[in-house]
N, C-alpha and C positions, 0 to 999 in steps of 0.2 A: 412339453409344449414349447413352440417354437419362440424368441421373443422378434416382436418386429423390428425390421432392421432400421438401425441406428437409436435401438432405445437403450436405456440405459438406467437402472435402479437406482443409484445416485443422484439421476438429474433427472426419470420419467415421476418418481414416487411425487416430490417437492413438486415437480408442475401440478399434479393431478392434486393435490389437498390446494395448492394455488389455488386453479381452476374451479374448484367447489366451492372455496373461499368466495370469489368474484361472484360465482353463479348465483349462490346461496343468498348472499347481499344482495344481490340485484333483482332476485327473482323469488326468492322463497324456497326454503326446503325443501318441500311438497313439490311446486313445480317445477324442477330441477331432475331431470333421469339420468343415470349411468349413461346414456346415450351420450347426451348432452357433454356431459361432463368430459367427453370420448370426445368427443367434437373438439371442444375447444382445445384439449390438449395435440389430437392430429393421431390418437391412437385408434385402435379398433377397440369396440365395447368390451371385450371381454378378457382385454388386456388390461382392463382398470382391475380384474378379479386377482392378478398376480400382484399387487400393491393393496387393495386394500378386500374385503371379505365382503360387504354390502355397503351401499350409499349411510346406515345407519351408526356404524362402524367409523366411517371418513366424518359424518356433522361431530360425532363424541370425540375423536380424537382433533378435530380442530377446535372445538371447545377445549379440553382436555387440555394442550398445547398452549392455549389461550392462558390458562386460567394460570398452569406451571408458572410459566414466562410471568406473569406479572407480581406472583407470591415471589420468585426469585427474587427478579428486578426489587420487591420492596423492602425482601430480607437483608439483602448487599448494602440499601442503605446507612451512611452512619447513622447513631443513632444523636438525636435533636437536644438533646438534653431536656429541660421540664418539658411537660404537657404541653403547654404553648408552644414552641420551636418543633418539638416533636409533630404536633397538629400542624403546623404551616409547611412543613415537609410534606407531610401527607398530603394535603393541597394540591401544592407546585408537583408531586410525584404523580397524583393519579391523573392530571389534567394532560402533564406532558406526555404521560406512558400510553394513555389512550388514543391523544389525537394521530399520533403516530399508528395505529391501528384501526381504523373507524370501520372495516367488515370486521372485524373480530369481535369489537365490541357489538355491533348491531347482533349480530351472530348470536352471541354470548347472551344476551339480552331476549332478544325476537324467537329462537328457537328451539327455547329452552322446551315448550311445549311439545317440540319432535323429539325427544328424546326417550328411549323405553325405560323406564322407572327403574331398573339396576344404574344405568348409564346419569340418569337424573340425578340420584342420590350422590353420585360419585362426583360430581359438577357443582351437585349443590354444598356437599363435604367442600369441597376447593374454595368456591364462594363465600363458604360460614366463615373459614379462615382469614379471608382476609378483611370480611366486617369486622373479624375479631380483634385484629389490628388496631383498627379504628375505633372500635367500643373499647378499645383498651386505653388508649391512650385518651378520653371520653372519662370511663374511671378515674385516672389517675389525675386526672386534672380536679375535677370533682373533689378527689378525696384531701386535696391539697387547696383547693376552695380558689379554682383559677376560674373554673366551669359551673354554671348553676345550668342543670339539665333534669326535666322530669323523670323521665325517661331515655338511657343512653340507646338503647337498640331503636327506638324509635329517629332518635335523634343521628344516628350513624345510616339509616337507611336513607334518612333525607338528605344530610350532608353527602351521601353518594349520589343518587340521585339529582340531586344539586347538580354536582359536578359532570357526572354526565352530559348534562343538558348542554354542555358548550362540544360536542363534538356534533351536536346535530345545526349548530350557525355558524361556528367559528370559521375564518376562511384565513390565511395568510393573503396581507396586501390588503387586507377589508382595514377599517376605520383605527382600530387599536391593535397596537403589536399583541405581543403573547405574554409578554412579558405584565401588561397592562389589565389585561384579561385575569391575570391568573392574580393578579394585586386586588384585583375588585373582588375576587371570587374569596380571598381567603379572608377580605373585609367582612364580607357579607358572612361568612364562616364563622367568623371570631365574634362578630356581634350575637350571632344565634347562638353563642354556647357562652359566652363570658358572662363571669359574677357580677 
């Protein structure tokens, strides 16, 4: 098959998960077609089949990509020393790693429900890891009596959760820097887990 001219696997593959990325966020999974998707990039629909296999294939591996990228980003970090420092990294890490990403996250979040239960499981695998991060360091705290926590998975679900919530108001140029934002947020952090 011919490719169309001036495309290029290098640069057509990256627009097209682009382009799904923006669509997906904007519009929904479900309402989002290969057509579409074809549009916005400038290719023919069935030039999207030479980069990726079906529309279901492209939402898992930009989760997929999603989810890498951020277990990396969090493994690189040094590590904090106690629980405390350790937790207040975590913090500053997830707040900054995300706004930086806000389809990814929504994505990550919103579409988990389109995915077909092999592909689910393998997202949700990536996800448990890195609550586990956070329930760990939740432990360790705990077990060194920094943390009074009923329950740490309950307590790591919300502290994520938490943190989330600031990619859906956060704006730069709005009332507090980020830097302010992410001091309140590990305030509020420290208070819901400290002995």
């Amino acid at each position: 098959m011919a490719r169309t001219q001036g495309s290029h696997s290098d640069i057509t593959g990256p627009r097209i998960r682009e382009a799904a990325l923006g669509l997906f966020a904007r519009h929904g999974y479900a309402a989002v077609s290969m057509r579409q998707i074809a549009k916005e990039v400038g290719v023919q629909a069935g030039a999207l089949y030479n980069y990726t296999p079906d529309k279901q294939s492209l939402l898992f591996r930009l989760m997929r990509d999603h989810m890498q990228d951020l277990l990396a980003a969090y493994k690189a970090l040094e590590d904090g020393g106690d629980p405390q420092d350790t937790l207040r990294r975590f913090v500053g890490f997830h707040i900054r790693f995300h706004l930086q990403r806000p389809d990814e996250v929504f994505i990550a979040y919103m579409e988990l429900r389109n995915l077909t239960p092999d592909n689910f499981a393998e997202i949700e695998d990536l996800r448990r890891a890195y609550e586990n991060s956070l329930e760990g360091i939740l432990n360790n705290g705990q077990k060194v009596g920094l943390f009074s926590i009923s329950d740490t998975k309950i307590a790591t679900l919300a502290v994520i959760a938490m943190l989330n919530g600031v990619m859906t108001w956060y704006r730069a140029g709005g009332r507090l820097s980020l830097d302010e934002v992410e001091q309140i947020y590990w305030d509020m952090v420290r208070r819901a887990v400290t002995a």
